[in-house]
C-alpha positions in Angstrom: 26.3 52.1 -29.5 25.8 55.0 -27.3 22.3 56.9 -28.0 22.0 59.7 -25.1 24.0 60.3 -22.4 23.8 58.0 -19.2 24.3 60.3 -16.3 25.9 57.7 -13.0 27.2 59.4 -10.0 30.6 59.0 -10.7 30.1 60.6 -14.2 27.9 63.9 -12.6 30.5 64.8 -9.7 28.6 62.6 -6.9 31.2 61.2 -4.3 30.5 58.9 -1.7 29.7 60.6 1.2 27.0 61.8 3.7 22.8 61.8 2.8 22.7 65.5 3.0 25.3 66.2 -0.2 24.0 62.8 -2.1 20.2 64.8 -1.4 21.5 68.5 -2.7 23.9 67.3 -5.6 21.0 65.3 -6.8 18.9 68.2 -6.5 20.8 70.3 -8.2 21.1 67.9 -11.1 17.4 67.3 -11.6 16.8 71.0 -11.6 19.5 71.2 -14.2 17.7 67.9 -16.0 14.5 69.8 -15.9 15.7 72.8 -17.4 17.0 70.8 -20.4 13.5 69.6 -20.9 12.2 72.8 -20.6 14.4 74.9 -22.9 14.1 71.3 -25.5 10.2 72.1 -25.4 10.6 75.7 -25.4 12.5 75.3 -28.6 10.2 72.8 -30.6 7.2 75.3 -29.6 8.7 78.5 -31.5 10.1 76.2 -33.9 6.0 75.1 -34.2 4.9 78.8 -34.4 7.8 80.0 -36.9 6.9 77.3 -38.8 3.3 78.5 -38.7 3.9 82.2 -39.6 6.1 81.2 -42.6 3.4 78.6 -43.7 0.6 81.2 -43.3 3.5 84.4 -45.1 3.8 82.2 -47.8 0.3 81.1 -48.3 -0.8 84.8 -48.5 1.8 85.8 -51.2 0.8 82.4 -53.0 -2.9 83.6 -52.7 -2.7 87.0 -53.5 -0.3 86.9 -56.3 -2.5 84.5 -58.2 -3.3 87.8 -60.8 -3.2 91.6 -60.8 -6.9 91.2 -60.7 -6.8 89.3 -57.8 -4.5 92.0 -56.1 -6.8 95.0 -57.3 -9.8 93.4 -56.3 -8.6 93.5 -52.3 -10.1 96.6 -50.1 -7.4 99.2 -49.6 -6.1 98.3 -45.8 -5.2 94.8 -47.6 -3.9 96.2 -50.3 -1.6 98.4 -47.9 -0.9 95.4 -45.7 0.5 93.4 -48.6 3.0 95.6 -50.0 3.8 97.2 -46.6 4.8 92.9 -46.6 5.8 92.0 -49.6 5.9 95.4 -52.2 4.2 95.6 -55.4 2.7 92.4 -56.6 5.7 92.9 -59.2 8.0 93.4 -56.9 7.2 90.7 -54.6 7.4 88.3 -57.2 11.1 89.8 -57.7 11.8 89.4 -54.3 10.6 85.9 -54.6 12.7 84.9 -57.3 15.6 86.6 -55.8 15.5 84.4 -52.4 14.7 81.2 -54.2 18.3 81.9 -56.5 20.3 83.4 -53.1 18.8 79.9 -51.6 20.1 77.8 -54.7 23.3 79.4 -54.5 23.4 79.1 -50.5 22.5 74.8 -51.1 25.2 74.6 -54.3 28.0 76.1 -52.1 27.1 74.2 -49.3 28.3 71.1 -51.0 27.6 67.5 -49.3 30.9 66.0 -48.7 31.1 62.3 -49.8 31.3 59.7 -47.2 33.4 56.4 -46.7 31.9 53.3 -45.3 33.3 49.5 -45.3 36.0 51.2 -47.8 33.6 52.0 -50.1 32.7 56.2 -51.2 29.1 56.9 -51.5 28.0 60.4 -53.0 25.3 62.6 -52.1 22.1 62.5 -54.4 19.5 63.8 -52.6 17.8 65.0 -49.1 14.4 64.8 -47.5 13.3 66.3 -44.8 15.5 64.2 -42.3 17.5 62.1 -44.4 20.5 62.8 -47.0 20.8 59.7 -49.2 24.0 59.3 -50.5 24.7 56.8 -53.8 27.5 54.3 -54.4 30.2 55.7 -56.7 30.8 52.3 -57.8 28.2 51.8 -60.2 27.8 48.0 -59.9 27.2 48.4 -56.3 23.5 47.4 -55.1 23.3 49.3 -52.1 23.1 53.5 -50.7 23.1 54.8 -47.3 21.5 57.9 -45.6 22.3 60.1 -42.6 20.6 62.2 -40.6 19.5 65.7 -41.4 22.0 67.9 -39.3 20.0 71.2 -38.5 19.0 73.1 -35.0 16.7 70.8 -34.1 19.1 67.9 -34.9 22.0 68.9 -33.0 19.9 69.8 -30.0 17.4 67.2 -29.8 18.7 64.4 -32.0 15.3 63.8 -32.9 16.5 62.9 -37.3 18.8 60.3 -35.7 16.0 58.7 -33.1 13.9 58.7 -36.0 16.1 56.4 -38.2 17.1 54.2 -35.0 13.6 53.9 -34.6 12.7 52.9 -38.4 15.5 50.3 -38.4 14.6 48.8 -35.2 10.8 48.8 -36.3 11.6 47.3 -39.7 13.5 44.5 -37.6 10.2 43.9 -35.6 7.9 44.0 -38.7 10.5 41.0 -40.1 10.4 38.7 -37.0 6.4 38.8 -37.1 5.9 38.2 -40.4 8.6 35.2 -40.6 8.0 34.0 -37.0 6.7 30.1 -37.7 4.0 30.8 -34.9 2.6 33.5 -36.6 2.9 34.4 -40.4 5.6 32.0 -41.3 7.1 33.7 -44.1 10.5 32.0 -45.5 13.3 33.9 -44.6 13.5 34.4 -48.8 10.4 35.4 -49.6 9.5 38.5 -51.2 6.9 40.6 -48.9 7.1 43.7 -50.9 8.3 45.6 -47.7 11.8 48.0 -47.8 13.0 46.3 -44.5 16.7 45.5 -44.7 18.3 48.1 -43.4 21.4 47.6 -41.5 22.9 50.8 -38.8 26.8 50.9 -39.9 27.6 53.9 -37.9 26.1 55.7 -34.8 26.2 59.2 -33.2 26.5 62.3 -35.2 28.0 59.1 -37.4 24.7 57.8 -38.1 24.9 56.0 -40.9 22.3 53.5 -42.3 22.9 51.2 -45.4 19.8 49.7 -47.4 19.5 48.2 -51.3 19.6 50.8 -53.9 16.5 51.3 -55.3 15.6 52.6 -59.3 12.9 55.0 -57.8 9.9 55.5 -56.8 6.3 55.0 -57.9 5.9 58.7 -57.9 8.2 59.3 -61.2 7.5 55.7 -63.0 3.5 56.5 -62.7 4.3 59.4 -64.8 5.8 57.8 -67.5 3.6 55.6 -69.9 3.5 51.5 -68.5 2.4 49.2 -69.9 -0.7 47.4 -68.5 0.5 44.0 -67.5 3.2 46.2 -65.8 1.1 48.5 -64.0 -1.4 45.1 -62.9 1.8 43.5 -61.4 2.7 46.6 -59.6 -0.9 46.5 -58.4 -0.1 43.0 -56.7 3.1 44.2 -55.2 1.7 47.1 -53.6 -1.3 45.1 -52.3 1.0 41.9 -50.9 3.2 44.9 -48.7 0.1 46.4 -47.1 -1.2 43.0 -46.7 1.8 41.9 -44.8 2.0 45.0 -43.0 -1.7 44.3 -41.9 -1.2 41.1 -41.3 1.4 41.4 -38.9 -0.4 43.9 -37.0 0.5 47.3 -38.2 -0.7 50.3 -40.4 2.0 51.9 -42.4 0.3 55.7 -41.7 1.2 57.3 -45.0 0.6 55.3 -48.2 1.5 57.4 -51.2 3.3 56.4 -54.3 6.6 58.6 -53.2 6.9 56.1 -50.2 6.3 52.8 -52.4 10.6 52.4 -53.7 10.8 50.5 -57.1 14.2 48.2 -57.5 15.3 47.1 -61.0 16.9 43.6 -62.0 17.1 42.8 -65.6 13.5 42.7 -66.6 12.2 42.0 -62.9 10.6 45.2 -61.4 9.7 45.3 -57.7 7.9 47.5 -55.6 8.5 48.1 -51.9 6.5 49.9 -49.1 9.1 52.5 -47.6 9.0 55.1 -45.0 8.4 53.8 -41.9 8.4 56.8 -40.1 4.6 57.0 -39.7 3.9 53.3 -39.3 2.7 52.2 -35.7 1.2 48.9 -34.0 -2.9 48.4 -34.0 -5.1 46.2 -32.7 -7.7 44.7 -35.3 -10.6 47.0 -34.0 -8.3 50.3 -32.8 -8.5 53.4 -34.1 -5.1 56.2 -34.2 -4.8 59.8 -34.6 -3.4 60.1 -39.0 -1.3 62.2 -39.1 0.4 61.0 -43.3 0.1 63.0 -46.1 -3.8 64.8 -46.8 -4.0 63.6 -50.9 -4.1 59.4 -50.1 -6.4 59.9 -46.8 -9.6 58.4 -46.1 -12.6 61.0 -46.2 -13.8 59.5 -42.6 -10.7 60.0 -40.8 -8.5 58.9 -38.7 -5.8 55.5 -38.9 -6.9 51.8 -39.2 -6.5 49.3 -41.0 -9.9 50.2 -43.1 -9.3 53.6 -43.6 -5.7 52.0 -45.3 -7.9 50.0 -47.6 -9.1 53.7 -48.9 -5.4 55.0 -49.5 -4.0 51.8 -51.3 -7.1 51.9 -53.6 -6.0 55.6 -54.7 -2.3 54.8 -55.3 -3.3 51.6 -57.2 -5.5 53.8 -59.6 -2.5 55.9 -59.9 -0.7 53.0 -60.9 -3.5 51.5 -63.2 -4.1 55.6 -64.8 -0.8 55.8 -66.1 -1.1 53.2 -69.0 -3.6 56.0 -70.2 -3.4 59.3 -71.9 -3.7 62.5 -69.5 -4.6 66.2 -70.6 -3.0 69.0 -69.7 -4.5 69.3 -66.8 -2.7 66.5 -65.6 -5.8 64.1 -65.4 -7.2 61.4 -67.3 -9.0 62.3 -69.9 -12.4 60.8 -70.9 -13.1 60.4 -75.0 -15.9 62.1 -76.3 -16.9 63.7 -72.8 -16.5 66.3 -70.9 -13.8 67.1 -69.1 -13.6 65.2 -65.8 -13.5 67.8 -63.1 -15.4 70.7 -64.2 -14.4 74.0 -63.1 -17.6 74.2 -60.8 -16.0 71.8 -58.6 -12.7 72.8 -58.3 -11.4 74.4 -54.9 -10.1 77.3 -55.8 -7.6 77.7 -52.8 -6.3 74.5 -54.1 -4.9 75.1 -56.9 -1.6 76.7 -56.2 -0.1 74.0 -54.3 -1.6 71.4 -57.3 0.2 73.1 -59.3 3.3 73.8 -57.1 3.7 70.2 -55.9 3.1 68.8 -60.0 0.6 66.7 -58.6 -1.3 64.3 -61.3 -3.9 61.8 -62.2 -6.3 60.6 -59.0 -4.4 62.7 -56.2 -4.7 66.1 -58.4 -8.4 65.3 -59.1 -9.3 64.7 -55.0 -7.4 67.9 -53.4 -9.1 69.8 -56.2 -12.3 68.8 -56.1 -14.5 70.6 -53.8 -16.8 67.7 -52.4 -14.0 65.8 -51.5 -11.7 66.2 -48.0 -8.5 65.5 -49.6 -6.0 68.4 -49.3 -2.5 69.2 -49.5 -1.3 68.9 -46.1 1.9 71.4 -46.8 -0.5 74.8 -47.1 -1.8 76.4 -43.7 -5.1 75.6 -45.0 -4.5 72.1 -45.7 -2.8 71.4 -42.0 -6.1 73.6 -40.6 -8.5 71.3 -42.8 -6.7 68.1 -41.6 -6.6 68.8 -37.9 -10.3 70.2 -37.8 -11.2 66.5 -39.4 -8.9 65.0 -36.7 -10.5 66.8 -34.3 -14.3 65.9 -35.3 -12.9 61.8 -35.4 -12.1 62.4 -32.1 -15.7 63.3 -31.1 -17.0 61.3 -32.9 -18.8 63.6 -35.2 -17.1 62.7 -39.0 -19.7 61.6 -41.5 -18.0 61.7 -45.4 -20.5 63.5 -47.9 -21.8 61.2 -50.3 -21.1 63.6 -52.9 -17.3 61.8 -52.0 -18.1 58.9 -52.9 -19.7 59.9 -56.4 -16.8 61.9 -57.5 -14.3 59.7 -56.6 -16.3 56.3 -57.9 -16.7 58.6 -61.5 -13.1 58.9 -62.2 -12.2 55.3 -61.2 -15.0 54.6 -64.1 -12.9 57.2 -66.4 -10.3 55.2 -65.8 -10.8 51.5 -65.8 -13.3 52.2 -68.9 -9.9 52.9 -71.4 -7.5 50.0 -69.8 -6.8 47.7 -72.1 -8.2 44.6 -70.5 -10.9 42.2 -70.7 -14.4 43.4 -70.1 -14.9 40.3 -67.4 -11.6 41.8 -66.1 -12.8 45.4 -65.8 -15.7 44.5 -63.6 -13.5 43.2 -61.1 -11.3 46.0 -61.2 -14.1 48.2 -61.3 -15.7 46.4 -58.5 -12.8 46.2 -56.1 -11.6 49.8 -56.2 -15.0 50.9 -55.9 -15.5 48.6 -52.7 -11.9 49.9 -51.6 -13.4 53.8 -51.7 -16.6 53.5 -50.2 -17.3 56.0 -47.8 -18.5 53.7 -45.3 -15.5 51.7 -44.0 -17.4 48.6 -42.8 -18.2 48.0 -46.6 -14.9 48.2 -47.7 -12.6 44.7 -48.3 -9.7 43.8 -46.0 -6.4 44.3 -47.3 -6.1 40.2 -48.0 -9.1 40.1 -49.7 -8.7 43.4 -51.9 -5.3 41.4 -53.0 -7.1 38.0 -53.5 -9.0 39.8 -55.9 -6.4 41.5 -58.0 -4.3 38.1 -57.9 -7.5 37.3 -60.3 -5.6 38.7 -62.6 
């Protein structure tokens, strides 16, 4: 399977001949190769800086159209500058609805074509950002596929297509460590709570990747009401993937339930780490750049192992919070108290993409909060929060407040105080997600030992 073009002298109009042409033809063709280069980086950089001005547009309607009040309360040059921008806070929202509608209608007529493979149709069901996941028609079938996202950027850098190359071929390295008989030695038919059969079945613009079909993800069944011996078993899962992952000497870089896939069979339910985009080699004591999602980070910063422990521990209290009742508000609620997140603590400029983005339970409670550092990473201010953090791990200079800590250790308390469990059994719990969220990484468990402890159960 061809994955770039391989330039040969035959191929690029180089005939046999004297030094002198071989010297200027290849000249001419690295000046030519350059220039590729060039207008490929040219291209990702105002890609970078329209993304930036749309990001920053859209957070300034978002923040500004929060109320009237809001609106009358600006100083006049704002107030000119906004509806020079957008019109009338009415108006603007009219505008608003009328792109999201003409965009609706652009997407609806713009209809995803089915696809054949192996003689079998597969309909289109959904789209990320550089995937469309298309759905066996046959309704027996256990499997889906996905292609590439085919936009600008696509078709002139083939950078959606590298990514999935790379993802299979890194799933197929994560495979042989962990069932190599010199390392791990995993059977061959052992579940390791990893999404890593994935198989390529077409290549070029063709891409085409085939993997099990999966019910969903955590993201939607944490929001329906499970039952407790459900959401522990999950909690096992999700714990024996990362400690696989770990063990075989990589961090998956972006833990968060919409990237843990949940497969159905009869009454056996099975989580999955997914997404490997992110996920990268590390040595035991290395420390990478994150760069995941800003609600499942560690408040210290930064990708290891340790700060991973920190992530998992917030999407297994997602897990564990949705056997309980939730308030409006979207978070736990706490009998006979008051409410969990007082509005003294929330971060106002927050709130809008909380909202926007339905986030719930744990996640909603840390990007609100103002004493903690987890953000929505989609906002200007989130990607401006996260990369100033980034930047202070790189000096050396990022120290969590303890007023972290507190908040985060209080709602884990909300929480594990209404599961229906033993009381020996909620001082584990309460003890090894605590440990898992410590500020301080060196007093946080290993992955192994986090899931040792849970296996109590």
């Amino acid at each position: 399977m061809a994955l770039s073009p391989v330039h040969s002298a035959s191929s690029s109009g180089v005939q046999p001949g004297s030094n002198n042409n071989i010297a200027v033809d290849n000249k001419t063709q690295g000046n030519a190769y350059n220039f590729k280069e060039i207008a490929k980086s040219l291209f990702i950089g105002l890609k970078q800086v329209g993304d930036l001005y749309k990001n920053a547009a859209i957070n300034l309607h978002q923040e500004l159209q929060r109320s009237t009040k809001d609106f009358d309360g600006l100083s006049q040059a704002a107030r000119n500058a906004f509806t020079k921008t957008f019109g009338s806070p009415s108006s603007a929202k009219a505008k608003e609805d009328l792109a999201l509608k003409t965009n609706q209608q652009k997407v609806s007529a713009k209809k995803i074509q089915d696809i054949h493979v192996k003689g079998q149709t597969f309909t289109h069901i959904a789209s990320g950002k550089s995937k469309h996941v298309f759905r066996n028609v046959d309704a027996n079938a256990k499997n889906v596929v996905y292609k590439p996202v085919q936009d600008m950027s696509e078709r002139l850098l083939n950078n959606r297509t590298n990514e999935i190359i790379d993802e299979v071929v890194l799933a197929k390295k994560i495979q042989t460590k962990i069932q190599d008989p010199k390392g791990l030695n995993v059977p061959k038919d052992a579940e390791v709570n990893i999404a890593l059969d994935m198989e390529v079945v077409g290549g070029g613009k063709g891409l085409t990747v085939e993997a099990p079909k999966a019910s969903g993800d955590l993201e939607s069944l944490s929001k329906v009401s499970m039952k407790p011996l459900v959401a522990i078993n999950l909690c096992n899962q999700i714990l024996n993937g990362m400690t696989h992952m770990h063990a075989a000497g990589y961090v998956h870089g972006d833990i968060k339930p919409e990237n843990i896939l949940i497969y159905s069979d009869g009454d056996a339910t099975t989580a999955r780490i997914a997404d490997l985009g992110k996920t990268q080699s590390i040595d035991p004591n290395q420390t990478l750049v994150y760069s995941g999602n800003g609600r499942y980070t560690a408040p210290e910063g930064g990708l290891n192992q340790q700060s991973e422990v920190y992530g998992t521990a917030l999407t297994l209290v997602r897990v564990l919070e949705s056997t309980l009742p939730h308030g409006p508000d979207g978070l736990v609620t706490v009998p006979a108290k008051s409410p969990i997140l007082d509005a003294k603590n929330i971060d106002k400029k927050e709130i809008n993409s909380a909202e926007k983005n339905e986030r719930f339970g744990i996640e909603k409670f840390v990007t609100l909060h103002k004493d903690c550092v987890q953000t929505e990473r989609s906002t200007l201010s989130g990607k401006f929060k996260m990369l100033l953090r980034e930047a202070k791990v790189a000096v050396g200079v990022s120290t969590p407040s303890p007023k972290q800590q507190a908040a985060v250790h209080s709602y884990i308390d909300a929480v594990v105080d209404q599961l229906a469990v033993s009381d020996d059994q909620k001082i584990i719990l309460r003890s090894t997600l605590k440990q898992m969220t410590n500020n301080d990484p060196a007093t946080r468990p290993t992955m192994q030992q986090a899931k040792d402890r849970f296996e109590a159960f």
